[in-house]
C-alpha positions as CSV (number, residue, x, y, z in Angstrom):
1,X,3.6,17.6,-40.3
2,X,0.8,15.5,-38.5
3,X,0.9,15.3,-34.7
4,X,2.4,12.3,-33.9
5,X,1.0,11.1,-30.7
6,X,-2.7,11.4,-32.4
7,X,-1.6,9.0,-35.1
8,X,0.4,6.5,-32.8
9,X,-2.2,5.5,-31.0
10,X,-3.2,2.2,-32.5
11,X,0.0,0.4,-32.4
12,X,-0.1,-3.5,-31.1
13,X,1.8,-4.9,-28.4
14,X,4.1,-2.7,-26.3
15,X,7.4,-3.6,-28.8
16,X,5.7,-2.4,-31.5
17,X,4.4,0.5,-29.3
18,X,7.7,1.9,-27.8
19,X,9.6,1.1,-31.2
20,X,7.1,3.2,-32.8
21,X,7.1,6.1,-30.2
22,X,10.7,6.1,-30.6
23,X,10.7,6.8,-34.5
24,X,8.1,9.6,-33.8
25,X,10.4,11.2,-31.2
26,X,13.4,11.0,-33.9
27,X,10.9,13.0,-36.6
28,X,10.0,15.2,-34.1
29,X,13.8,16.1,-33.4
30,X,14.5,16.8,-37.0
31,X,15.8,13.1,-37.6
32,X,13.6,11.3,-40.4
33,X,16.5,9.5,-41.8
34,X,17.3,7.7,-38.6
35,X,13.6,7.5,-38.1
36,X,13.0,5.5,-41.7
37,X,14.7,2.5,-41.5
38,X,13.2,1.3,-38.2
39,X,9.8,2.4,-39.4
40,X,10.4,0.4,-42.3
41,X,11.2,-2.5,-40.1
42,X,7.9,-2.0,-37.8
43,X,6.0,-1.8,-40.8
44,X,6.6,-5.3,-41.8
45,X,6.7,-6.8,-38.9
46,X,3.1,-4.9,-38.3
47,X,1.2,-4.4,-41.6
48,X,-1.9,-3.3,-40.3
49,X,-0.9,-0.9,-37.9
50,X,-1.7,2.3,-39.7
51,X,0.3,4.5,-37.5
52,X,3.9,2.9,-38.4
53,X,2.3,3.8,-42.1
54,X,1.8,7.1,-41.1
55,X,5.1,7.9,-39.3
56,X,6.8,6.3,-42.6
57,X,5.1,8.5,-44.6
58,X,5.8,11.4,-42.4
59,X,9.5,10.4,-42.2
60,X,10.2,9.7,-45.9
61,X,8.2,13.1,-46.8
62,X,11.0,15.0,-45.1
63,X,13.5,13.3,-46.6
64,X,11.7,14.5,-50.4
65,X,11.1,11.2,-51.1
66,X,7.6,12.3,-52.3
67,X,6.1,9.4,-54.2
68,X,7.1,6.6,-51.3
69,X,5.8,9.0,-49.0
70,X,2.2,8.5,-50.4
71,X,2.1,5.2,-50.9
72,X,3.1,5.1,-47.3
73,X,0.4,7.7,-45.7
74,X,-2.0,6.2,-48.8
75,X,-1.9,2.8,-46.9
76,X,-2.3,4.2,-43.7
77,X,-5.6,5.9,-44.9
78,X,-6.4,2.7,-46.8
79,X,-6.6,0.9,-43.3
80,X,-8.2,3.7,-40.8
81,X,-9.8,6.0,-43.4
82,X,-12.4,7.0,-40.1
83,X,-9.7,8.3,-38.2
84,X,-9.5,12.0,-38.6
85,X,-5.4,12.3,-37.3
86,X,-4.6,9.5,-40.2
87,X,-6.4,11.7,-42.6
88,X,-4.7,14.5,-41.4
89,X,-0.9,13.1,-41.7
90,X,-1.8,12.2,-45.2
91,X,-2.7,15.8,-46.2
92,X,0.4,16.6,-44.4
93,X,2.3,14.2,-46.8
94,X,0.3,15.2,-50.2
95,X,0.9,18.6,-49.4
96,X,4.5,19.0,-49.0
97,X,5.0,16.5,-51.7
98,X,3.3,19.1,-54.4
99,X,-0.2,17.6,-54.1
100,X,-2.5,20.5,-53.7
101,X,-6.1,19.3,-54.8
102,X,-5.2,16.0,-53.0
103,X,-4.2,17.4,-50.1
104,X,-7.0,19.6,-49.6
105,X,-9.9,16.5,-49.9
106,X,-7.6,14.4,-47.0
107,X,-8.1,17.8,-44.7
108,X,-11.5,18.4,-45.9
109,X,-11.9,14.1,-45.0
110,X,-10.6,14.9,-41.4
111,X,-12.7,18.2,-40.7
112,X,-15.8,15.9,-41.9
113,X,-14.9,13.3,-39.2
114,X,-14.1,15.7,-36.5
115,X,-15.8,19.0,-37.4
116,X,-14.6,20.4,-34.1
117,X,-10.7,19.9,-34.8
118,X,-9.2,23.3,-34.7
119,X,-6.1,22.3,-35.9
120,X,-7.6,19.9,-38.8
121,X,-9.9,23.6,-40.0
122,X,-6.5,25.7,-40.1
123,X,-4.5,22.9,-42.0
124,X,-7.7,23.1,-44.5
125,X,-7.9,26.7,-44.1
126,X,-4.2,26.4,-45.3
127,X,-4.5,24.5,-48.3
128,X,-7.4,26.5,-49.8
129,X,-5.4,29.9,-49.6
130,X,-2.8,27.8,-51.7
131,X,-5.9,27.3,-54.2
132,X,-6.5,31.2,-53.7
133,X,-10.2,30.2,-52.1
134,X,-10.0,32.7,-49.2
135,X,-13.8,32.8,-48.8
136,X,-13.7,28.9,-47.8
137,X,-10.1,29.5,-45.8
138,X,-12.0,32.6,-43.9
139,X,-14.6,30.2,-43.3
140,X,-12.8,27.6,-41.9
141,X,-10.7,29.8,-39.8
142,X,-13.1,31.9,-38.0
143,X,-14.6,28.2,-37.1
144,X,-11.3,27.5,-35.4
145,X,-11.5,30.7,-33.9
146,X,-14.5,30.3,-32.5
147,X,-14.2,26.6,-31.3
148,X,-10.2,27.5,-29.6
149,X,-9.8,31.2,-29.5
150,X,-6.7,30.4,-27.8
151,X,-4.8,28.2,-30.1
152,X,-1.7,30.5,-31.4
153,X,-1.8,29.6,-35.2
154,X,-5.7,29.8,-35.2
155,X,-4.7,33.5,-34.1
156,X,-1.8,34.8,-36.5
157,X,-3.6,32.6,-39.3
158,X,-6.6,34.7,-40.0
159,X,-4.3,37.9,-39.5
160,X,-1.9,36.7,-42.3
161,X,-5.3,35.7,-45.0
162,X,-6.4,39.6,-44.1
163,X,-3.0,40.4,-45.5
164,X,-3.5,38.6,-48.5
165,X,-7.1,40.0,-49.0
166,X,-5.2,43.5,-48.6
167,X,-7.6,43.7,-45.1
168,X,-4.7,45.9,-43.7
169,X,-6.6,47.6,-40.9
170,X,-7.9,43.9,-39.9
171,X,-4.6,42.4,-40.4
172,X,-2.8,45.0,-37.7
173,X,-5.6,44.8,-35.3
174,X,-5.4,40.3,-35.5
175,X,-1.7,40.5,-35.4
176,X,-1.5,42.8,-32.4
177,X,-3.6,40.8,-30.7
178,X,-2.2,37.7,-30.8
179,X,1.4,38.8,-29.4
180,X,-0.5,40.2,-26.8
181,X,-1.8,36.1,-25.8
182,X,0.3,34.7,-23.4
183,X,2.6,31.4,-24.0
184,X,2.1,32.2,-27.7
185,X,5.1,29.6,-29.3
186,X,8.0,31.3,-30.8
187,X,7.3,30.6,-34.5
188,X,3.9,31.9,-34.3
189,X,5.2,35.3,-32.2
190,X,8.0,35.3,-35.5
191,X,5.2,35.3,-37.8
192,X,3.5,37.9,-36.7
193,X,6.3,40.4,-35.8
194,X,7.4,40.1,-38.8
195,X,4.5,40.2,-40.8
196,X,3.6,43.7,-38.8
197,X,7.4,44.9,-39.5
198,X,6.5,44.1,-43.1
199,X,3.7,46.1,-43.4
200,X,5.3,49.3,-41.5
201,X,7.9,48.9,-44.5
202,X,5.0,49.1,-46.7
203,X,4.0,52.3,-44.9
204,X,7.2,53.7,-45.0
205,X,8.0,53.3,-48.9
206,X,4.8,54.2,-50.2
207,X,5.1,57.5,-50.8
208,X,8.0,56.9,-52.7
209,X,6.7,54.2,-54.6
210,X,3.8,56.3,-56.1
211,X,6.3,59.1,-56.7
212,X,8.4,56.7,-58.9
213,X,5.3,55.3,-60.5
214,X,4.2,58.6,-61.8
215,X,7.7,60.0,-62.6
216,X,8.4,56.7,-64.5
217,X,11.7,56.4,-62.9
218,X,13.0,54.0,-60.4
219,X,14.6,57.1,-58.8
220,X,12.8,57.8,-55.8
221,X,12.9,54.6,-54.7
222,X,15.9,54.1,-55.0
223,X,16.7,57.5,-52.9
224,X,14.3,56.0,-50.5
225,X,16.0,52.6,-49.9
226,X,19.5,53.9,-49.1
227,X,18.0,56.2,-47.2
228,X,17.0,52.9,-45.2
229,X,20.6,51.5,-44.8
230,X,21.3,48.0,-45.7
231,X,19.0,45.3,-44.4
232,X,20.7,42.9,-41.7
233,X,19.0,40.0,-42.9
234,X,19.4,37.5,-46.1
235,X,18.8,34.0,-47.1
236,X,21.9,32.0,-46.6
237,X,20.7,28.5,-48.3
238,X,19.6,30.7,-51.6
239,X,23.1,32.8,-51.2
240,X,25.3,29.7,-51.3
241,X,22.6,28.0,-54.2
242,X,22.9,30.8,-56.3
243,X,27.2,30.8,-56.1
244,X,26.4,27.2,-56.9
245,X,24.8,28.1,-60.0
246,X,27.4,30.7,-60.9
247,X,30.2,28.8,-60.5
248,X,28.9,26.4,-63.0
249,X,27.7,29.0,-65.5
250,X,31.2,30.3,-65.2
251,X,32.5,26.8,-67.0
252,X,29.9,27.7,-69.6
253,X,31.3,28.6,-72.8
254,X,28.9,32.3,-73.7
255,X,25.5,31.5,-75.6
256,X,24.7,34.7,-76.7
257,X,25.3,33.6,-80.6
258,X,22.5,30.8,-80.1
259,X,19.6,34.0,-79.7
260,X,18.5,35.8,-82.4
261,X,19.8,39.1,-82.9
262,X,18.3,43.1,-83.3
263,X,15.3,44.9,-81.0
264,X,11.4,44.4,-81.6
265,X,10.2,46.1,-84.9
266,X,6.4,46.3,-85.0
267,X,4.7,49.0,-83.6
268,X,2.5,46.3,-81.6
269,X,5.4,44.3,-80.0
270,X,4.3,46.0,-76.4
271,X,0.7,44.5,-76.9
272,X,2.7,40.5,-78.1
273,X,5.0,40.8,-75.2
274,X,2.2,41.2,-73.4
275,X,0.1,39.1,-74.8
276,X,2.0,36.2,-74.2
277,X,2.9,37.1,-70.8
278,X,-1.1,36.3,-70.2
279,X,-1.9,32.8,-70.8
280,X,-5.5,33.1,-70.4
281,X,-6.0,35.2,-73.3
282,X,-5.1,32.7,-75.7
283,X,-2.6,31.0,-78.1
284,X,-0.7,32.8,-80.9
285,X,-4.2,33.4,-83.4
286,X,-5.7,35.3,-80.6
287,X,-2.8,37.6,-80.7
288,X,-5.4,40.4,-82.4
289,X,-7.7,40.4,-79.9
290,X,-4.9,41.4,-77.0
291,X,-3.6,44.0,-79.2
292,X,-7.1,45.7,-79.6
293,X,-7.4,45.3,-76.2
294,X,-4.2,47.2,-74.9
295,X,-6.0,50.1,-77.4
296,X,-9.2,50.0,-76.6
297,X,-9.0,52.0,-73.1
298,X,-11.2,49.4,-71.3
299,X,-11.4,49.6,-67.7
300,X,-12.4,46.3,-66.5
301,X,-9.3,44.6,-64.7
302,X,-8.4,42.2,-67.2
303,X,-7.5,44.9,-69.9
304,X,-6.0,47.2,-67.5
305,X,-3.7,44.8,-66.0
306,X,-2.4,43.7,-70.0
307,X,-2.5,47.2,-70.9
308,X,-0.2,48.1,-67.8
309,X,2.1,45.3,-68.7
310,X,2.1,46.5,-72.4
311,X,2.9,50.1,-70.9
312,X,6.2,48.9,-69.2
313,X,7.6,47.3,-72.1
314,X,6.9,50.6,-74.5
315,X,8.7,52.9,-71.5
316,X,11.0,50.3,-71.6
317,X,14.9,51.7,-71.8
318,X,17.9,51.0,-73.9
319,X,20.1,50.0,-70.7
320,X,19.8,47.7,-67.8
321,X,22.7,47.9,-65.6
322,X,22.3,48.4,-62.2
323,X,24.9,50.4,-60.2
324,X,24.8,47.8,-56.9
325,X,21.8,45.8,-55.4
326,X,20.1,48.6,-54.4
327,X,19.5,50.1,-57.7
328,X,18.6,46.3,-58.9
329,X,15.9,46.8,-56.0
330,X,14.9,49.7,-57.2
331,X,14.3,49.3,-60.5
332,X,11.9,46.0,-59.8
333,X,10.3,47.5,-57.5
334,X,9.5,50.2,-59.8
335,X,9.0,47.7,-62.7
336,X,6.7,45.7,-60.7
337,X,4.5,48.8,-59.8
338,X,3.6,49.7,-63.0
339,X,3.0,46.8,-64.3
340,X,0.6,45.9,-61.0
341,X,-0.9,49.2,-60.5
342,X,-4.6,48.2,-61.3
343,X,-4.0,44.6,-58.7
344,X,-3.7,46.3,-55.3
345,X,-4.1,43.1,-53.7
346,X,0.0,42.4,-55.3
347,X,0.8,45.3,-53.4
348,X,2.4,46.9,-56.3
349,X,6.6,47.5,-56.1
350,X,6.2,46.4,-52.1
351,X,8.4,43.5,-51.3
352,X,5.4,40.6,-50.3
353,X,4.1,41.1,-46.2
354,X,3.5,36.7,-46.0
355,X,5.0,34.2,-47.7
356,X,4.4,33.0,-50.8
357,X,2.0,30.3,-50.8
358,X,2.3,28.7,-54.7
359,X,0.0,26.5,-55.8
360,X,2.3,26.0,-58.8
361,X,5.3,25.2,-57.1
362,X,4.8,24.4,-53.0
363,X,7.1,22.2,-52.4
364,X,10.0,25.3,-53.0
365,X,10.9,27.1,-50.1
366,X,11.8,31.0,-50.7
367,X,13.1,33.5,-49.1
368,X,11.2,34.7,-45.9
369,X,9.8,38.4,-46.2
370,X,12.5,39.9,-43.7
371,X,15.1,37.8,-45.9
372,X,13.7,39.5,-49.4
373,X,15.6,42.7,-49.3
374,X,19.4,41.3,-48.4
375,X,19.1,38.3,-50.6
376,X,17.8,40.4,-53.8
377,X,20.5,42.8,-53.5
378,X,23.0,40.2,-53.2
379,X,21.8,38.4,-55.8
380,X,21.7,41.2,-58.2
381,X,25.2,42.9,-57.4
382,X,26.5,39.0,-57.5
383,X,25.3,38.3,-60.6
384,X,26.3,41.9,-62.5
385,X,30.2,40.9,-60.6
386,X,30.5,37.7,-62.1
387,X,28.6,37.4,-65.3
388,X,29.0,39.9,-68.2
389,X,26.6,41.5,-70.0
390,X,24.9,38.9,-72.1
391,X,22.3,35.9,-72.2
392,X,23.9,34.2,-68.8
393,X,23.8,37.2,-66.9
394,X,20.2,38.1,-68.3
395,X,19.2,34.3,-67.3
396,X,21.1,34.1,-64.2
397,X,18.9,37.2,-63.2
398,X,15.9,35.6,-64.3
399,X,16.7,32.9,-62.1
400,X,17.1,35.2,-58.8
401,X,13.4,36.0,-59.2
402,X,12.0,32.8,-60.0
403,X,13.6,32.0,-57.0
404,X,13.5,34.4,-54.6
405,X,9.8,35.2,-55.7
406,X,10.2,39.3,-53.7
407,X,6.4,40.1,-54.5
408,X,3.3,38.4,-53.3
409,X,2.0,38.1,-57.0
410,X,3.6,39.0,-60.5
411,X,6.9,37.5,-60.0
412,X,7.0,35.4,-63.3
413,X,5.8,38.6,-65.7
414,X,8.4,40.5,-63.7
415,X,10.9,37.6,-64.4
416,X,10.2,37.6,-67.8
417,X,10.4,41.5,-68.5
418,X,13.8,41.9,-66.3
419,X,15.4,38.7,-68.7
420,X,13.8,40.2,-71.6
421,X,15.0,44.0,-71.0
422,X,18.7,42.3,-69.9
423,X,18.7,40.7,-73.1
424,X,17.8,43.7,-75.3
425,X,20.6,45.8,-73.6
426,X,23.1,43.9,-75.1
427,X,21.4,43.6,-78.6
428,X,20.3,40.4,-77.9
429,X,15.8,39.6,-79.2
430,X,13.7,39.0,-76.0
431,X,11.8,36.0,-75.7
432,X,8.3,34.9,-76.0
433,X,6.6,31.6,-74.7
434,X,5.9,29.9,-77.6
435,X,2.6,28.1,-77.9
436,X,1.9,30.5,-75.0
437,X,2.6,27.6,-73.2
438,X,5.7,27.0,-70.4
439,X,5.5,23.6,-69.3
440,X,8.4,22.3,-70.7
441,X,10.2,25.7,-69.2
442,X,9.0,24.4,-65.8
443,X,10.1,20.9,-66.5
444,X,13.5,22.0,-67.3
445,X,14.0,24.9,-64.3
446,X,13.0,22.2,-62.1
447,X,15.7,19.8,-63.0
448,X,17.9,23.1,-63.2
449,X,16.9,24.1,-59.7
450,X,18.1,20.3,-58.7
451,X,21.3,20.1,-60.6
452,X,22.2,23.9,-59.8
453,X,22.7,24.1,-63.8
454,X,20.9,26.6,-66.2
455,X,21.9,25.4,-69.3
456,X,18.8,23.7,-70.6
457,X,16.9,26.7,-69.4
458,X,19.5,28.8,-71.0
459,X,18.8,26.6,-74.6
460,X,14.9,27.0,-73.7
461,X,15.6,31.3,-73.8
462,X,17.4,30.8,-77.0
463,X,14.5,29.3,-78.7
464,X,12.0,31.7,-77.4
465,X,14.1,34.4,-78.7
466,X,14.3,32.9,-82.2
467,X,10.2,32.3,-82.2
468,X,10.3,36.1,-80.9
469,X,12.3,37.4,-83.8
470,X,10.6,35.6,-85.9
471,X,6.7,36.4,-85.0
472,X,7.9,40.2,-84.7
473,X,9.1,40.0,-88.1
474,X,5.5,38.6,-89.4
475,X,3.9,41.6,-87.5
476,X,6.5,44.2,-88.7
477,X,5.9,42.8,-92.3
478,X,1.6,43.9,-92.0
């Protein structure tokens, strides 16, 4: 969120002024609704004061009311677009409201008007590892580095984008560093504990990891993690969303009668699973070229990276039930290695060192990486308790990593290969995108996220599984 007292500062009359600084001291305290209807108020009776614009926008932002948000902040800009803190709160506003690209031009607007702004370079540097542009972000940050060595976030930041450029000796050394400054703010000395606790994990589980990956069995993982003992830590707001969502999948009458039926019969289903996990390589007629590229033994990373994923659905198994969370662990964690073994940068079956910064969905909060561990286990064993074997269960797990998003890349293949492999255990066909396309998936788990109700996801999964069926026959029929 913008700093307030930079964009209060052009208020009229000292009403208008001490009304104003009162909102801002309610949104600093965590209070935007009480904060909205008297910035609504100033903003009539003051129309061209673009900090009451900014505050609103601010204020309704928190409250997710995205789209008056930035007509808010959009006014406020429309009024002051010189002043770098106005241009500022209305990244601030685009980003949390889902706008990415727009978010990133308002920062890059306020670092042109006051190139020395450390905190305006780090809120850019932010928004461009969103977009994945690290060379820019690294740019940008060593800036603020150099222009306020001593500002906390311009410290853990660069620390955290070494992680994600899997820079782990640079990362340590960054991290380190900055607990050692002094008066560094709680959230910042939070970050980088556990960011450093995260990557001694890491450390810890390797060897096991690589054992399981070569073995082809989750079982040295999972030997590993109990080993560990049960994590203290778990998500509570995802806990009690998820008994949400299974409570109202309970009232569901089953679905398993509205999938098709029987396993995969073409020899090439690994390569079309695959293929269609892999949206860059094309829509249903390019099918051929993926599955003579999962053959041809290619080593550049595109082909390894399908061919790995077609590897873990050919080992794949006849049954998917998991003894308790830590075997659900386990077994996507071993999943999730093989299938990311040529993308070190994933950091392949380790639960992710940051948080996940989703240029697809940012506006979704998940699961800290200290909370991964706890909540996936009790998601898993929750799930397997309260949901038979079948297409709710297999969905319902779907849904845990969707949400919970344990890996810092991969989590969607690895979403679609644990639903696909839960459906197959029971007899049920997996599911392919069709068109290669998921929008309308995303449009529906959105409003299912919302409502806390699967069911049109659920009908979504049943049509996939039918197209499946269907374009595995054609291929068995060659």
């Amino acid at each position: 969120m913008p700093r307030q007292a930079d964009v209060g500062r052009g208020s009229q009359g000292s009403v208008a002024a001490a009304a104003l600084a009162d909102a801002q001291a309610l949104i600093r305290a965590g209070r935007p609704a009480d904060a909205v209807d008297a910035l609504e108020r100033l903003t009539v009776e003051s129309p061209r004061d673009p900090a009451a614009w900014v505050a609103l926008g601010v204020a309704r932002a928190m409250l997710s009311r995205h789209a008056e948000a930035i007509d808010a902040s959009s006014r406020a800009v429309a009024l002051a677009p010189r002043a770098p803190g106005v241009q500022l709160a209305h990244g601030d506003v685009l980003r949390v409201s889902g706008r990415i690209g727009a978010a990133r031009r308002a920062y890059a607007a306020a670092v042109e008007l006051a190139p020395d702004d450390a905190d305006a370079l780090n809120k850019l540097a932010g928004i461009e590892r969103i977009e994945r542009d690290f060379d820019a972000a690294q740019a940008h940050l060593d800036r603020a580095l150099a222009l306020a060595p001593a500002h906390p976030y311009v410290q853990v930041n660069p620390a955290t984008l070494a992680v994600e450029r899997a820079q782990v000796g640079v990362a340590r050394r960054r991290l380190s560093d900055a607990l050692r400054l002094p008066r560094l703010p709680r959230e910042a000395a939070d970050e980088a504990a556990a960011t450093l606790a995260m990557l001694d994990e890491h450390d810890a589980l390797a060897p096991a990891i690589e054992r399981s990956r070569v073995e082809g069995s989750p079982a040295a993982i999972e030997a590993a993690l109990r080993m560990r003992g049960e994590p203290s830590r778990r998500d509570e707001y995802w806990v009690a969303a998820l008994e949400q969502v299974i409570e109202r999948t309970l009232r569901e009458a089953p679905i398993d009668d509205a999938f098709a039926r029987g396993r995969p019969a073409s020899a090439r289903w690994p390569a079309i699973e695959a293929h269609h996990n892999f949206r860059r390589l094309g829509k249903e007629d390019a099918i051929p070229r993926t599955i003579e590229l999962v053959a041809s033994g290619r080593a550049d990373p595109e082909a390894r990276e399908v061919r790995d994923y077609a590897d873990v659905v050919a080992r794949r198994g006849a049954s998917l039930a998991f003894a308790d969370g830590i075997a659900g662990e386990a077994w996507l964690r071993h999943a999730h290695a093989c299938m990311a073994a040529s993308r070190p940068e994933y950091f392949p079956g380790q639960v992710k060192p940051v948080n996940n910064l989703l240029h697809s969905d940012p506006p979704v909060s998940r699961p800290a990486p200290l909370d991964v561990a706890g909540t996936l286990r009790t998601a898993m064993s929750r799930i397997d308790a309260a949901l038979p074997p079948g297409a709710w269960r297999a969905c319902l797990r779907y849904c845990a990593i969707i949400e919970i998003h344990p890996f810092r890349d991969g989590n969607g293949r690895l979403a679609r290969h644990l639903l696909n492999r839960s459906l197959e255990s029971v007899g049920l066909f997996p599911c392919l995108r069709p068109g290669n396309d998921d929008e309308e998936l995303a449009r529906r788990y959105s409003l299912a996220r919302r409502e806390r109700d699967m069911r049109d996801v659920a009908a979504w999964f049943a049509d996939a599984s039918r197209y499946a069926a269907d374009l595995d026959a054609q291929w068995s029929a060659r």
